[in-house]
N, C-alpha and C positions, 0 to 999 in steps of 0.2 A: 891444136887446142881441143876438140871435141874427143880426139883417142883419151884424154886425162878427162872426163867429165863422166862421173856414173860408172853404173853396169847394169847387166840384165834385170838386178834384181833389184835395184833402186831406179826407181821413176824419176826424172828430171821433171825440175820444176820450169816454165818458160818465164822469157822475158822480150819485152819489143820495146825498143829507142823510140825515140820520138822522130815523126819522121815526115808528118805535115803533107804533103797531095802525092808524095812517095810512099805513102802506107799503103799504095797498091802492090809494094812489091812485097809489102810483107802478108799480106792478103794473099798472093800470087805463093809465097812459101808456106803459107797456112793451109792450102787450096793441095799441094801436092805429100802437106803431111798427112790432113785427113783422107787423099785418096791411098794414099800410098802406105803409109803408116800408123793409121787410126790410132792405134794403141798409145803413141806419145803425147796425142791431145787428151786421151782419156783417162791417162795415170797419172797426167803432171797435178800437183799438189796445191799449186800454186801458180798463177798466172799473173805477171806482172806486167806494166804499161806505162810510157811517159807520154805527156801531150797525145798528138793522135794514134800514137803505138798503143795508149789506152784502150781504142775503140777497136782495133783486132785483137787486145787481150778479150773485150768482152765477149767478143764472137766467137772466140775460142772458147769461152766460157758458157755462155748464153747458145752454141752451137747456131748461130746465125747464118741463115744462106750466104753465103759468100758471094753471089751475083748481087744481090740486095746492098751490101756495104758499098760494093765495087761501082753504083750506079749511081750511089750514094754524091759518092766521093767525084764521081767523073761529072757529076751535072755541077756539083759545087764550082768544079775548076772552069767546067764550060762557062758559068754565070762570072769567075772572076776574070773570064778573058774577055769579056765583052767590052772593057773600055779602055783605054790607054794606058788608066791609072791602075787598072786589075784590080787586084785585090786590097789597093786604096781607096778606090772608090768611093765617098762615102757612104753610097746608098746598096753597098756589098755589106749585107752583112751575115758572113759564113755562120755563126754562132745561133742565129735564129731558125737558118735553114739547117742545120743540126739538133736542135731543140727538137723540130716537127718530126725530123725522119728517128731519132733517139725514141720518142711517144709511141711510135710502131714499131723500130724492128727489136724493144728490150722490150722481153715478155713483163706479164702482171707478178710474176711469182723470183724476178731478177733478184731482190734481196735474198732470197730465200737461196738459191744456187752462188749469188757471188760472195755473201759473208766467211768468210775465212778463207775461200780459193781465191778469188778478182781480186788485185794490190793495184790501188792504183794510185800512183805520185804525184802530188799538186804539192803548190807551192807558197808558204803564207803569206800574203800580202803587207802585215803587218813587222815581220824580220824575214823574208826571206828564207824562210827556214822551210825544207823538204819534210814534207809529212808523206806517210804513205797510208793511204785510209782502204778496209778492209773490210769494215763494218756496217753494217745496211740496213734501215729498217722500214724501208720500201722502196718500192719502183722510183718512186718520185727521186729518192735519195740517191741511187746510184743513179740516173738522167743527171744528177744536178750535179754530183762528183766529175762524170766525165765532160760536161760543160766547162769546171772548175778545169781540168789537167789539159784542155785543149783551148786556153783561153792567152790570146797573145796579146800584150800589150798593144793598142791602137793597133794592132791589124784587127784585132776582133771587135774593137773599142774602145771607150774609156774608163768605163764601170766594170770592175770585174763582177764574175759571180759568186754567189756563198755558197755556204753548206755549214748547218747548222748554226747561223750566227755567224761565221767566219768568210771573211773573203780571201780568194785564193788565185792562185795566175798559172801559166803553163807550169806541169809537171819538168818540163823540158829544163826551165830555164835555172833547177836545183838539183835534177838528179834527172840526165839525159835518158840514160838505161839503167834501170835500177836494177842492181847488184848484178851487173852483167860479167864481174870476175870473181864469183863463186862456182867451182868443181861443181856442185850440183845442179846449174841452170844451162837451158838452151838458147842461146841468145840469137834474134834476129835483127838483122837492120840494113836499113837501103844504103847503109854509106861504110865504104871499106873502113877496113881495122880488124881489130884481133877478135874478131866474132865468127862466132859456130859458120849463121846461114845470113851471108854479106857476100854483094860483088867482088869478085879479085881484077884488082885492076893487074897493069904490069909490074914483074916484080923488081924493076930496073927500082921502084922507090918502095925503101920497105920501114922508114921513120915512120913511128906511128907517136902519136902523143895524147894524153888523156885528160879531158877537159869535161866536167860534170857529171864525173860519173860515167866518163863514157869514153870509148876508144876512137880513134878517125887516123888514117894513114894522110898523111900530107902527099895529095895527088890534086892536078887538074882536075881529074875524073869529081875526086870526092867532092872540088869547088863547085863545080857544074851542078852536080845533085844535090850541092844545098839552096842555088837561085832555082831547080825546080821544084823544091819542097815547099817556098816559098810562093812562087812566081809560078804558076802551070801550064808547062809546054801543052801541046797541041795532045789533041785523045790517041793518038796514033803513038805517040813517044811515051805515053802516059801507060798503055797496053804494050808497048814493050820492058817497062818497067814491070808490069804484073807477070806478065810470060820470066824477066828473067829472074824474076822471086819463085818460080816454079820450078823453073832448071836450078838455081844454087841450091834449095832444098832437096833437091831429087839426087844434085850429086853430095851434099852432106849425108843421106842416107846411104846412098852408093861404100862410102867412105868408114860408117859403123854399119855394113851388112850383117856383120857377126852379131854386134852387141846386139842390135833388136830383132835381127830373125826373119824383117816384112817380106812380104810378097810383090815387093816392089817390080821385079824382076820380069814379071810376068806381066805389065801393061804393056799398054801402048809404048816405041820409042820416044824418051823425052824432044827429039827433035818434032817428031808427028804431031805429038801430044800439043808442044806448043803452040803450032801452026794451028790448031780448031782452036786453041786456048786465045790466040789473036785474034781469031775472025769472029767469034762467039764477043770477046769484050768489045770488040768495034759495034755490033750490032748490043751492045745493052741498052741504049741511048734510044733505040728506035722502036 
């Protein structure tokens, strides 16, 4: 799929699924394109996001430290494993401690860089209907959109949140990966299927089927990774999901060495690489 996507001389635009306490991994293949092939976060046109695949479009967009998200996201899980019920609990509530960390890591000037590149996919509350909002006209605005696309029913609450008058619910739950079967997009995501930079499970099962917009190969594997998207395994499994968002991008690069030309070649071994990549995310916590 990716040898049919682009050339040298047209930029890819990106796109990241929704992908919920697995957005490490796509963090983990944001982390190996900016080291490894800057150039495809700096030419894509267009950065697209569902639910929490939103919040690494914006980083990509916003150029956010990438340790910052990733500590983000690991103390969130840590807070939903604290009680039997997780992330039912009712006194978990993910959405406020994303409110407070949104207020710091999106700069003052965020409308200003994401109106017409940031896409990002909520969902209207009123029919159900997938909007994709691109438009900004403050800081406040894009905080309160990506509130809106990472907003699950009673897991985040009862009340959804607005934007401009409007209330809206996960992006996810209208349009998983937005336009992740367009020739001109790069698409990532933590759960196999017919995507660019996605796990390969084994290829004894290769049905894949498309549900919201979005592709998924029918594997155990892929079951597994949706109760951790949901449900947050331990920080150790969690940091091995970021490590293997690093290697599936390093070898999708491997894969288009020609089209893009990077200097990938020259770092560290992707096996080396990982191993400080695991030991660094275990210590962000501390």
């Amino acid at each position: 799929m990716a040898q049919e996507k682009g050339s040298e001389n047209s930029p890819l635009s990106l796109s990241f699924s929704g992908s919920g306490f697995l957005s490490l991994y796509q963090l983990g293949a944001v982390k190996a394109l900016r080291e490894l092939a800057p150039e495809i976060l700096q030419s894509a046109p267009r950065v697209y996001g569902a639910s929490a695949g939103s919040l690494v479009a914006a980083a990509v967009v916003f150029q956010t430290n990438l340790e910052d998200v990733a500590k983000v996201m690991l103390e969130t899980a840590a807070e939903a494993r604290k009680t039997i019920l997780g992330p039912f609990y009712p006194k978990f509530n993910p959405l406020k401690n994303l409110l407070r960390s949104l207020q710091q890591l999106v700069p003052d000037n965020a409308h200003q860089l994401a109106t017409g590149r940031l896409h990002i996919a909520v969902t209207r509350l009123s029919d159900l209907k997938n909007i994709i909002i691109s438009d900004f006209n403050s800081k406040e605005e894009v905080v309160q959109v990506l509130l809106c696309s990472c907003f699950v029913p009673y897991y985040c609450g009862l009340v959804p949140p607005s934007f401009r008058g409007v209330r809206y619910i996960d992006g996810g739950c209208s349009n998983f990966h937005p336009f992740f079967s367009l020739k001109s997009i790069l698409t990532v995501s933590p759960f196999t299927g017919e995507i660019d930079i996605c796990p390969r499970d084994c290829p004894v099962s290769h049905f894949c089927i498309q549900i919201s917009h979005a592709s998924f190969q029918l594997s155990l594997e892929n079951f597994g990774r949706l109760i951790h998207a949901l449900f947050p395994p331990q920080t150790t499994i969690l940091t091995q999901y970021y490590c293997q968002g690093y290697k599936d991008a390093t070898c999708y690069l491997n894969q288009t060495d020609k089209m893009f030309k990077s200097p990938f070649k020259k770092t560290l071994k992707t096996t080396v690489r990982c191993r400080i990549l695991k030991r660094h995310c275990v210590d962000i916590l501390h």
